[in-house]
N, C-alpha and C positions, 0 to 999 in steps of 0.2 A: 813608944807611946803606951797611954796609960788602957787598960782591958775600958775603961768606959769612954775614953777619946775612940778607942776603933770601933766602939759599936756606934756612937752618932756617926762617926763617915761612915759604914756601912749603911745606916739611917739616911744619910743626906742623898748617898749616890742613889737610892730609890725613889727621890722626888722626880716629880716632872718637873720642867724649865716654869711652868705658872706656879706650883707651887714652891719652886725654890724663891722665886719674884717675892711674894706675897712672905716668904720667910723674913726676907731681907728685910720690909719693911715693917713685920715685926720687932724683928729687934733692933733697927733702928728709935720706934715708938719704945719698947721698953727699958733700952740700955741706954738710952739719949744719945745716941751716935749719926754719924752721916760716913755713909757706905761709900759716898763719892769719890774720888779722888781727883784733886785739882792736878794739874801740873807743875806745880811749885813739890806738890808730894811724891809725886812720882819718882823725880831727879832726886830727890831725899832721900826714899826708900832704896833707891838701887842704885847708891853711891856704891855700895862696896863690890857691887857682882862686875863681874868682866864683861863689857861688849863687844862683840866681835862682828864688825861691820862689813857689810858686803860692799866691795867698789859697786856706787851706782852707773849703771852706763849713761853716756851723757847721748842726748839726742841728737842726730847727726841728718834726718829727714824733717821738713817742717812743709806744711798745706798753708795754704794762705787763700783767705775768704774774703771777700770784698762784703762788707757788713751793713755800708751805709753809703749814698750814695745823694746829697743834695737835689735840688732841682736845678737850682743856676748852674752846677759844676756838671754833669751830666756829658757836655761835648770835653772836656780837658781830662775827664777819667776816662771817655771813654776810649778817646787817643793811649792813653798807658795800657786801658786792658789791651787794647791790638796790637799794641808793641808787645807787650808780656808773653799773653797767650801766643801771639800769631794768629790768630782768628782773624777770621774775613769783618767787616762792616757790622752784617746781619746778624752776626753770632756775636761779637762784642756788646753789640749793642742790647740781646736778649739777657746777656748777664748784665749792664746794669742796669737794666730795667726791673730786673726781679731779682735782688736780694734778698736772701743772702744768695750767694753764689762761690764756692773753688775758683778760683783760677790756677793755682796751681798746685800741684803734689808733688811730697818726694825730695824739693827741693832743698839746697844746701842753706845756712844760716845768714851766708852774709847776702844771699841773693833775696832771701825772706825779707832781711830788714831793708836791703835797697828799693824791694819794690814798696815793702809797708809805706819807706820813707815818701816817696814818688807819688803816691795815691794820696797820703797825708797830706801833702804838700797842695794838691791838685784840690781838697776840700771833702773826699771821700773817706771812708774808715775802713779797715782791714781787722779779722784777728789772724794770729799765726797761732798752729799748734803741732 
């Protein structure tokens, strides 16, 4: 690099983060540029560099939240939470009186979507995460 290329980075690493901001939009206004980068430029820019991806782990525990819960559906969800949970009457019935509410944690994926399915079904909403 050229002796006046190293002294503006020498220059630049002394800004602060607001004045670097306020740089930018500088010369954006004088050079008629846009600093942005879409994601169409991105995948452009860094065709040629090597990625080296980490296995993502996939998620193997999922909570499931009872979200929404009708007025008319009320006694037919609330049969599924007592099956689900195993909760007594009084306790099934405090969750779905006041959603949102857990019912459950931890739990495996196909058991997630059986019960999602079940409470859909019944007229209630669930998320799972």
């Amino acid at each position: 690099m050229s002796e006046k290329l190293d002294k503006i980075i020498a220059e630049l690493k002394t800004l602060t983060l607001l004045e670097a901001a306020e740089l930018v939009k500088q010369i954006e206004t004088v050079f008629g540029v846009d600093t942005s980068v879409s994601v169409g430029n991105v995948s452009a820019n860094l065709a040629p560099v090597a990625v080296i991806a980490e296995p993502v782990e996939e998620k193997t525990a999922f909570d499931i939240t009872l979200t929404d819960v009708p007025a008319d559906k009320k006694i037919a969800i609330l049969k599924i939470v007592r099956n689900v949970t195993g909760l007594g009457l009084k306790e099934s019935k405090e969750i779905v009186d006041n959603v949102p509410k857990t019912l459950k944690e931890g739990i495996s994926k196909d058991e997630s979507e059986t019960i999602k399915k079940d409470i859909e079904a019944a007229g209630g909403k669930v998320t799972i995460k």
